[in-house]
MILOKOL-649130 format. One record per residue (C-alpha): residue in three letters; x, z, y. Coordinates in steps of 0.1 Angstrom, whole numbers, padded with zeros to 4 digits, always signed. Example, Ala and Ser with C-alpha at 12.3 -4.5 7.8 and 13.67 -1.06 7.14 Angstrom:
ALA+0123+0078-0045/SER+0137+0071-0011/
This chain:
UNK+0000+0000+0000/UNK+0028+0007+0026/UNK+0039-0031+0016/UNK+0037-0053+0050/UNK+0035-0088+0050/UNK+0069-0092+0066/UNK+0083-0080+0036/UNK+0065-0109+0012/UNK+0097-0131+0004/UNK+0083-0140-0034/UNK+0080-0175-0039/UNK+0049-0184-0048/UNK+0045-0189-0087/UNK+0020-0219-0093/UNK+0021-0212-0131/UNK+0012-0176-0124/UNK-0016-0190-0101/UNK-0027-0218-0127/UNK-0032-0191-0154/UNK-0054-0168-0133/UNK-0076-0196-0121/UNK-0083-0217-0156/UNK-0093-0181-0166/UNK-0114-0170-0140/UNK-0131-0206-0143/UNK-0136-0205-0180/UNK-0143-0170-0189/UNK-0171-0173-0156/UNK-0185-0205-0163/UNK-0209-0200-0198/UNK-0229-0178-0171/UNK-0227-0196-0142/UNK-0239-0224-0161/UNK-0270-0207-0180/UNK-0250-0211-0215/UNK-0256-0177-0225/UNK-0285-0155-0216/UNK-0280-0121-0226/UNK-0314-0106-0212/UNK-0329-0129-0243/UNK-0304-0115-0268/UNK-0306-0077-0256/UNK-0338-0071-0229/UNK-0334-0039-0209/UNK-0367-0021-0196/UNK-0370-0006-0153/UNK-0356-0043-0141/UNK-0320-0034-0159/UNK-0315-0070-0171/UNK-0304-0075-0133/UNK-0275-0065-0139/UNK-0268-0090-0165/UNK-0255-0111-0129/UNK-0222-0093-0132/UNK-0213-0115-0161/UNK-0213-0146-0133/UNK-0182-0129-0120/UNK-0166-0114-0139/UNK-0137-0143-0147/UNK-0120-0139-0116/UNK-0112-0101-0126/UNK-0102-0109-0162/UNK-0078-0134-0142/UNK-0062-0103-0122/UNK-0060-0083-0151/UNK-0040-0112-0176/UNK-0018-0121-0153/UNK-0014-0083-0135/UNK-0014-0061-0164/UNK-0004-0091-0197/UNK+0020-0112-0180/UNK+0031-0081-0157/UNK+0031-0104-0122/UNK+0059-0099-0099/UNK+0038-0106-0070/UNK+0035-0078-0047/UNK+0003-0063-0038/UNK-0007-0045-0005/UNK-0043-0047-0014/UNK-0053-0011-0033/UNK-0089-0004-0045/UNK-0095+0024-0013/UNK-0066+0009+0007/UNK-0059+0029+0041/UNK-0087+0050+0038/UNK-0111+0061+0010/UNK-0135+0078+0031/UNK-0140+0050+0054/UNK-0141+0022+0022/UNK-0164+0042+0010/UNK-0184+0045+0035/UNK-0188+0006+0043/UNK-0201-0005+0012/UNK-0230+0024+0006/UNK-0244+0009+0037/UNK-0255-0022+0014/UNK-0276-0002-0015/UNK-0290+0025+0013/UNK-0299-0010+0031/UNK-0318-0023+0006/UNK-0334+0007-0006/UNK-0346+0007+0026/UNK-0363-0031+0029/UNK-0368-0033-0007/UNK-0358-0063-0031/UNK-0392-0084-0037/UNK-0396-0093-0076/UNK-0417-0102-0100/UNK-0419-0076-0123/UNK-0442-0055-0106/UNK-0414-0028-0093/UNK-0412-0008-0068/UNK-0396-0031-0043/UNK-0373+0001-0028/UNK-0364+0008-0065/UNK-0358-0030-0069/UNK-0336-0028-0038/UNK-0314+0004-0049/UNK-0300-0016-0086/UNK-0298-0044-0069/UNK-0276-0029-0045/UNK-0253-0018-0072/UNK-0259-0044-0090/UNK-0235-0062-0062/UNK-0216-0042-0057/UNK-0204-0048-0093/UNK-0206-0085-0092/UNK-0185-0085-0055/UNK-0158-0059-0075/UNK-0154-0087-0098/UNK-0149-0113-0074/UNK-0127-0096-0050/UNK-0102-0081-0074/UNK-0094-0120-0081/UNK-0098-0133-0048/UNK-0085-0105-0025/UNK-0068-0081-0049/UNK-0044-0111-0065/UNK-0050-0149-0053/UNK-0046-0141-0014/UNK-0018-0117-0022/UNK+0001-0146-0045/UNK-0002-0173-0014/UNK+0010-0146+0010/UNK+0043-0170+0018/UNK+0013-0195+0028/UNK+0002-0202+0064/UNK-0027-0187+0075/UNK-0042-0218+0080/UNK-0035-0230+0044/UNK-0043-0195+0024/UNK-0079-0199+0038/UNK-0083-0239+0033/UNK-0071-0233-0003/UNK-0087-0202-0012/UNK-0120-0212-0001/UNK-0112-0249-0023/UNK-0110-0229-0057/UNK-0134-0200-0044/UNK-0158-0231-0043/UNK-0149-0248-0072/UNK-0153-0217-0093/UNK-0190-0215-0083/UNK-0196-0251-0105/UNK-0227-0256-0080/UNK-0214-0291-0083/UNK-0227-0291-0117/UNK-0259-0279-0109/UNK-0283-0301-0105/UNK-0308-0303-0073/UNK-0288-0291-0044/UNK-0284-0316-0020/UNK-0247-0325-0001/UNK-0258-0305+0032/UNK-0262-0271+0008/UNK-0227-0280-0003/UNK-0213-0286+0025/UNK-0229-0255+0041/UNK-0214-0235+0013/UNK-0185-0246+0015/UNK-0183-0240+0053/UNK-0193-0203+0045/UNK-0165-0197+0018/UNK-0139-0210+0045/UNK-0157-0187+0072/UNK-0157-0159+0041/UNK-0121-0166+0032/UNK-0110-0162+0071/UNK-0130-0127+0076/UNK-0120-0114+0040/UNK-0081-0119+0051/UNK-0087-0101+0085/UNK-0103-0076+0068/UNK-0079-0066+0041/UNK-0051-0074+0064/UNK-0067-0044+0086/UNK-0077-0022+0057/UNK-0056-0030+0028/UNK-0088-0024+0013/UNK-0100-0040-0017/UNK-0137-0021-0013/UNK-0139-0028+0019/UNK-0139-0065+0012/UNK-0162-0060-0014/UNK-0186-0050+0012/UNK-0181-0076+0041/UNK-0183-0099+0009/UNK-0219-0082+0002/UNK-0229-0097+0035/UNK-0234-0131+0026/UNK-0247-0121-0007/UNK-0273-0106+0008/UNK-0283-0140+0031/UNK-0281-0160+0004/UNK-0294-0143-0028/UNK-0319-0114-0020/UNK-0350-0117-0021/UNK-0366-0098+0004/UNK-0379-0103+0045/UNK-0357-0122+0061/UNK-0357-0106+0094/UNK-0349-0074+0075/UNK-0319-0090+0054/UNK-0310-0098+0091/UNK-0312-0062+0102/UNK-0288-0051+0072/UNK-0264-0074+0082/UNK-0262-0064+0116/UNK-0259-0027+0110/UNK-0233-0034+0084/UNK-0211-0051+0108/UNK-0218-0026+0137/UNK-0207+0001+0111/UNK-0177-0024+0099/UNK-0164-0027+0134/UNK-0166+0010+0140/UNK-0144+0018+0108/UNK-0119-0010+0113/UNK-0112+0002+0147/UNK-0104+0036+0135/UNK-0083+0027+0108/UNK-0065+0000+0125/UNK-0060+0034+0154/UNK-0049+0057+0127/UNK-0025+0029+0114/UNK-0007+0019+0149/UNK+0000+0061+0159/UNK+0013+0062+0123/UNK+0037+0032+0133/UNK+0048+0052+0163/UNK+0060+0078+0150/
């Protein structure tokens, strides 16, 4: 964690990189896809089979884990779990569930829509840990030698290949296109963020953010509303850390 970016002089390992992606696309893409549908094979009662979802991301954190913990990557990480701060991590990702409890989580199963709203809160915060332990926690970190400009571009190229919307019949070139926009926009505000922070669950929730635009279910103006106070309370906390961190550097 006390890693800086000046002291990244790795070269960047392209075989290392080639690994992690070809697993986080394979091991992802049988759900991404609809292959395999484990709420037939194993139903769970109170709306549960919700959290089936994780499975869509959960490639991109058996990728960190191979080539972290198998191959032992030399690459060197600044991005930790809790990163400057635990309390303040902590505190800007339980804004998402207590956000949803609050505006409720339509569905069609005859649930309490608050209920409804508090799994599928945790429910993504699972799916986003996935995601950004392989996007944040080990891709960004292994094209740190990268320019800015370059890391983003080429991030938010695999981040959008990965998703094999491509494949998927039905949406039109402007949704594409407008995805893709909003994983270059995500990949941009996800490296401010953790270069703030050095927090991996803090990414996770500014992640949550667009989750929440694009895949809830629920009033629009409210989903709105939840955003907004997110980022008010996301400002608020990257200001103090990034305070805390430039006294520390004084002394």
């Amino acid at each position: 964690m006390t890693e800086t970016n000046n002291s990244y002089h790795q070269k960047i390992n392209w075989r290392e990189i080639f690994i992690f992606y070809v697993i986080a696309v394979t091991v992802s893409a049988p759900f991404r896809l609809n292959l395999i549908n484990l709420s037939e094979v194993l139903p769970l009662p109170y709306g549960l089979n919700l959290f089936y979802r994780v499975f869509r991301g959960i490639g991109p954190l058996v990728g960190f884990l191979v080539v972290v913990y198998l191959l032992k990557s030399s690459v060197k990480r600044q991005n930790t779990f809790f990163g400057l701060s635990k309390m303040k991590s902590v505190l800007a990702i339980l804004i998402i569930p207590i956000g949803l409890i609050i505006i409720g989580v339509y569905n069609n199963q005859s649930l309490n829509n608050h209920y409804y709203g508090l799994i599928t809160g945790f429910m993504l915060i699972l799916y986003s840990l996935e995601e950004e332990y392989g996007w944040r926690g080990y891709l960004q970190e292994a094209l740190a030698t990268l320019p800015a400009f370059k890391k983003i571009i080429l991030i938010a190229v695999l981040w959008y290949i990965w998703h094999l919307n491509f494949l998927v019949p039905g949406i039109s070139l402007q949704m594409h296109i407008i995805h893709f926009l909003s994983l270059v926009l995500g990949s941009w505000g996800l490296l401010k963020v953790t270069e703030s922070t050095y927090s991996i669950l803090f990414a996770m929730a500014v992640h949550l953010s667009f989750n929440i635009l694009s895949d809830i279910d629920a009033d629009p103006k409210r989903k709105i509303m939840v955003v907004l106070a997110s980022v008010l309370l996301w400002v608020v906390l990257i200001r103090s850390i990034l305070k805390k961190k430039a006294k520390a550097n004084l002394v």
